[in-house]
C-alpha positions as CSV (number, residue, x, y, z in Angstrom):
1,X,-6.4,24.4,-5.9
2,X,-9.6,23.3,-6.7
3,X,-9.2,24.5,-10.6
4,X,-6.5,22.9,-10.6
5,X,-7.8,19.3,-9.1
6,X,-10.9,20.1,-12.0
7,X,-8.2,20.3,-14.9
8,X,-6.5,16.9,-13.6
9,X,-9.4,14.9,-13.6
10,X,-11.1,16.5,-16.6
11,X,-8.2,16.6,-18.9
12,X,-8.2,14.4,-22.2
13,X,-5.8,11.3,-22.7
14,X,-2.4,12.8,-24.4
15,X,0.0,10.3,-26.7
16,X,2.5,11.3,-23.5
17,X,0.5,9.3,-21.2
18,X,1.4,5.9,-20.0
19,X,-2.2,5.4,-18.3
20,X,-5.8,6.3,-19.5
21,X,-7.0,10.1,-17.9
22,X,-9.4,9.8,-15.4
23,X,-11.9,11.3,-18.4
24,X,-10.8,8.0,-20.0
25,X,-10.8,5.5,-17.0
26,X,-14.5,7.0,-15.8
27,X,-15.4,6.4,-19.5
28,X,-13.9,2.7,-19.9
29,X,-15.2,1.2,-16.1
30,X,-18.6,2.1,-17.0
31,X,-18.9,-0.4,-19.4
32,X,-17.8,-3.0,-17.1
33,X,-21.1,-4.9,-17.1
34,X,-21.5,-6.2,-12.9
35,X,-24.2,-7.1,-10.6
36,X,-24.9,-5.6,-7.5
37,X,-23.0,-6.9,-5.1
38,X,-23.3,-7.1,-0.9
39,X,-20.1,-6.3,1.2
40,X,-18.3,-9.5,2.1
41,X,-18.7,-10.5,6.2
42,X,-16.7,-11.8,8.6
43,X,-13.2,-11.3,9.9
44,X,-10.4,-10.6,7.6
45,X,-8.1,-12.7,9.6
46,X,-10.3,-15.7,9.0
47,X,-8.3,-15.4,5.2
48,X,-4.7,-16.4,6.9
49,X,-4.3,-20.1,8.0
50,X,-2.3,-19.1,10.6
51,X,-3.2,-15.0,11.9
52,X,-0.9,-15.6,15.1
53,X,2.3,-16.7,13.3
54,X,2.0,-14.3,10.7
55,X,1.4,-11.4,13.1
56,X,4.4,-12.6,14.6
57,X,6.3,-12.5,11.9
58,X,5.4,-9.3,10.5
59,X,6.3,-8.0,14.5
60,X,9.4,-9.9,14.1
61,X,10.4,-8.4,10.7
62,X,9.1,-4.7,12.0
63,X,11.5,-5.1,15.2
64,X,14.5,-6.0,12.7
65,X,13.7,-3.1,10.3
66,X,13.6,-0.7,13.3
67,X,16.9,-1.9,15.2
68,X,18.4,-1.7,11.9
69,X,17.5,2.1,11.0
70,X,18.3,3.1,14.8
71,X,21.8,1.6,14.7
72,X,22.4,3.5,11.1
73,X,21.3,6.4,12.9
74,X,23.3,5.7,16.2
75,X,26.0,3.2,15.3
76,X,26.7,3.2,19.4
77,X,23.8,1.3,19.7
78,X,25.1,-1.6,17.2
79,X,27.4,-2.6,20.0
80,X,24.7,-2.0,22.7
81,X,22.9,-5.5,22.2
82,X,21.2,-4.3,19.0
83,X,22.5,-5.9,16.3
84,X,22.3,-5.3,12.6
85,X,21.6,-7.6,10.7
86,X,21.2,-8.3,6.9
């Protein structure tokens, strides 16, 4: 495994490639020219206007998802109070 994970990331850019090697990417970042640079603070939810609605929406949309896969699994439970909607 490991020889193999050495071959991967050592291997050359082929014309079969849609994406530089790793050889190649290593190669082509360090030229990007950048400053040192300190980790950014604070809390991430401070980015979202609004972190409560859209936890709730996310919880909302993960509820739907989930009734929806359990009723394709168990169409009993369609007609159960879960509906499925689409």
């Amino acid at each position: 495994m490991e020889r193999a994970v050495d071959m991967a990331m050592n291997r050359e850019t082929s014309e079969d490639d849609t994406h530089p090697s790793p050889t190649d990417r290593f190669r082509l970042v360090s030229r990007v020219p950048c400053q040192e640079a300190q980790p950014a603070r604070g809390n991430m939810w401070s980015l979202f206007p609004d972190p409560e609605a859209l936890t709730q929406e996310m919880s909302s949309q993960i509820e739907h998802e989930s009734r929806g896969e359990a009723a394709l699994r168990n169409p009993a439970l369609a007609g159960a109070g879960h509906s499925v909607q689409g």
